[in-house]
C-alpha positions in Angstrom: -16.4 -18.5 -20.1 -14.4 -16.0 -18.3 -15.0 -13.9 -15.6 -15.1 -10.1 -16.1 -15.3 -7.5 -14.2 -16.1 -3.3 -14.9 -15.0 -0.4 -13.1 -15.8 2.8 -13.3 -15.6 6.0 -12.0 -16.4 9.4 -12.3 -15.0 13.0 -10.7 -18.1 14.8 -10.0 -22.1 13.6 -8.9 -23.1 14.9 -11.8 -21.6 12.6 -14.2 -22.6 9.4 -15.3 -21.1 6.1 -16.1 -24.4 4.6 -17.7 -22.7 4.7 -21.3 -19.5 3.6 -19.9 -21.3 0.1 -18.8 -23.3 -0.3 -21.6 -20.6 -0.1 -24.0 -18.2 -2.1 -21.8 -21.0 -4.9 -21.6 -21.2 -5.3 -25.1 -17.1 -5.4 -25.7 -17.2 -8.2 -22.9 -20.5 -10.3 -24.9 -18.1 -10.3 -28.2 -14.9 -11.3 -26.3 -17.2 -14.5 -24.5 -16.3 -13.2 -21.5 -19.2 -12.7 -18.5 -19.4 -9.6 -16.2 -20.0 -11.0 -12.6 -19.6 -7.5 -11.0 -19.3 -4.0 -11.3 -17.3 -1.5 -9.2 -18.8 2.0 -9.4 -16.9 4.8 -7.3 -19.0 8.3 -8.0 -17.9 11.7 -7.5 -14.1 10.6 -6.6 -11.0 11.7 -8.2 -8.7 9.7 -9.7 -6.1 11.2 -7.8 -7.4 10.2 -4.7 -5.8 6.9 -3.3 -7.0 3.5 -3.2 -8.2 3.8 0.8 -10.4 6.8 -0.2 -12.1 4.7 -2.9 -13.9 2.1 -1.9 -14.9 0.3 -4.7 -11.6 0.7 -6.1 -10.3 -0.9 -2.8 -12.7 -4.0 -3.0 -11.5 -4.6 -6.8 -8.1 -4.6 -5.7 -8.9 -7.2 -2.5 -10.9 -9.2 -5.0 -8.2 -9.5 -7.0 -6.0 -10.9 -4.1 -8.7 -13.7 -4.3 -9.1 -14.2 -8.0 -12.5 -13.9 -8.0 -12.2 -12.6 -11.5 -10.2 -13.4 -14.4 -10.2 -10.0 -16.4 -10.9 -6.1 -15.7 -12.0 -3.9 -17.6 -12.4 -0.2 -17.6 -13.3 2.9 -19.8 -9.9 4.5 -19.9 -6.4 4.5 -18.1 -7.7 7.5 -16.2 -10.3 5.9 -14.6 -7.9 3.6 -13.1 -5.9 6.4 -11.1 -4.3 9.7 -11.9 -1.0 8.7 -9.9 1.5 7.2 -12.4 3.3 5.4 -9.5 -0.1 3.8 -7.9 -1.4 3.0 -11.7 2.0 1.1 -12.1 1.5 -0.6 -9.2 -1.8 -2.0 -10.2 -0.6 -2.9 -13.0 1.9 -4.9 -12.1 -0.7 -6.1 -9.4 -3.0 -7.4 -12.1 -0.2 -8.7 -14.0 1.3 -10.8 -11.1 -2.0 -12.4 -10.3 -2.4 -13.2 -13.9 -5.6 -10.8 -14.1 -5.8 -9.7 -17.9 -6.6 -6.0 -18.6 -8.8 -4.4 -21.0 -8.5 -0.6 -21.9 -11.7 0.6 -24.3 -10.0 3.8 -25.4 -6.4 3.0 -24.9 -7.4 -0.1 -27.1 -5.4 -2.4 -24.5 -6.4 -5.9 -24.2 -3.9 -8.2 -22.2 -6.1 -11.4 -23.8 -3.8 -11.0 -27.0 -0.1 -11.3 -27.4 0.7 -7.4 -28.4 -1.6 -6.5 -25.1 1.0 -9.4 -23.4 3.6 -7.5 -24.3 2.8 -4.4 -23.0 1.7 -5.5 -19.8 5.5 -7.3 -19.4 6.6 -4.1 -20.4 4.7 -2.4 -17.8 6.2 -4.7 -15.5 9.9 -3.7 -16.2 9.4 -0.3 -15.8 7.8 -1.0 -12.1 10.5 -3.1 -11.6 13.4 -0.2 -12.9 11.3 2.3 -10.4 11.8 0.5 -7.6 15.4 -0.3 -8.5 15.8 3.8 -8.3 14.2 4.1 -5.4 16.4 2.1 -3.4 19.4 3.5 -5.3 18.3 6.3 -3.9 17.8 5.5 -0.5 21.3 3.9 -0.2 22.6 6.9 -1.7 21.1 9.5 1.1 22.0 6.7 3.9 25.4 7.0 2.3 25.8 10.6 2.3 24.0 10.6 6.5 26.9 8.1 7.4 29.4 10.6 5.4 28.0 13.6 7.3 28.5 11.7 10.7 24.9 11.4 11.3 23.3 9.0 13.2 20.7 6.4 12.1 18.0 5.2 14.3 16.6 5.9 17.8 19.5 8.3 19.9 21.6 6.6 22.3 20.7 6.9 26.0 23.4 7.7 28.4 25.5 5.3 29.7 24.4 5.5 33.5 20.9 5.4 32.5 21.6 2.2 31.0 23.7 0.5 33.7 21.0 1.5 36.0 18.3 -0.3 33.2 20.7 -3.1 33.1 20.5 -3.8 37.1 16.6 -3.1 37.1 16.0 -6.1 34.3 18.3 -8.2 36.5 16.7 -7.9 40.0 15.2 -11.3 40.9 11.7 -11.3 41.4 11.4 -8.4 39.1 8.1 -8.1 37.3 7.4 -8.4 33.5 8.9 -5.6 31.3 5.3 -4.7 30.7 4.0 -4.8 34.1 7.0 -2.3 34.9 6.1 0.4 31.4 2.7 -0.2 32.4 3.3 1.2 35.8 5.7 3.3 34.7 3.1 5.3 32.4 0.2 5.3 34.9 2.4 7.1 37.2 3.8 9.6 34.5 2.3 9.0 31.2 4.2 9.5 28.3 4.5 8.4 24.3 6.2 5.4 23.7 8.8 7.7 21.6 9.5 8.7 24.8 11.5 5.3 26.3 14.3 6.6 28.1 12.1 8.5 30.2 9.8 5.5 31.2 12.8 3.1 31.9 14.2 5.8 34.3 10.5 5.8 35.9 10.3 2.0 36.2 14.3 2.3 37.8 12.8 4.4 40.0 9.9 2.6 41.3 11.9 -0.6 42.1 14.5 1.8 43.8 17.4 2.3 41.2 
């Protein structure tokens, strides 16, 4: 017998998801599947992320485990809101070979035309990520073009000859030791390395 599991949600505390349950158990006693748990997040939005629902979030770690073999649900909407983290589940699920029913989208991943949608599913994730790093190419391209400068900015060249000569002072302590020292004396966000190096220089007269 396979193992199923039922999630369900609802927006507001004043909802229920009794009939949700009860209906969802039956469905899985006619497919000869058995439900060995059921994820309930109450009163959260479906637009909220997976870290701000937490029985969403222990589905989804569950699932990295295969601890179940099918999920099922009420609707798509009870899934998530956000087509771009729904898609992602998706192709979560689909990955792990966890099969998917849908009671009022009528989608069941345990027979071929639910197979074929959830591949489908899959190439659309795969086409969105495909445009997102078309995309990201395409700004670094037009950055580079503009004469813009990627990463962290350059420090000036005496400030690193005088780094150079610091890390190559026998005897010197550990990098750490010297930022360590460096920030108790004038604390400051690692953002801010220039400033500690020139610190550290300082302290081992540089």
């Amino acid at each position: 017998m396979r193992r199923a599991v039922v999630y369900l949600r609802v927006s507001t505390i004043d909802q229920t998801t009794a009939n949700q349950e009860r209906e969802l158990r039956e469905i899985a006693g006619r497919m000869g599947c058995e439900i060995v748990r059921v994820y309930k997040d109450h009163g959260i939005s479906g637009t909220r992320g997976r870290d701000k629902r937490p029985a969403f979030d222990k589905l989804c770690r569950d699932a990295a485990r295969r601890e179940f073999d099918v999920v099922m649900a009420w609707s798509v909407d009870r899934l998530g809101r956000s087509l771009q983290d729904l898609v992602g589940f998706l192709s979560e699920l689909h990955a792990l070979k966890i099969d998917l029913f849908l009671r009022q989208q009528g989608l069941d991943t345990t027979t071929p035309a639910g197979k074929a949608m959830f591949q489908m599913m899959g190439v659309f994730a795969e086409f969105e990520r495909a445009m997102i790093q078309e995309r990201v190419r395409a700004g670094l391209a037009r950055a580079r073009s503009e004469g813009k400068r990627h990463g962290r900015p350059p420090i000036a060249p005496a400030l690193e000859k005088r780094i150079r000569e610091a890390l190559a002072t026998p005897g010197r302590p550990g990098v750490r030791v010297i930022l360590r020292v460096a920030e108790t004396v004038a604390p400051l966000p690692l953002n801010r390395s220039p400033s500690i190096a020139t610190q550290a220089c300082r302290l081992w007269g540089r």
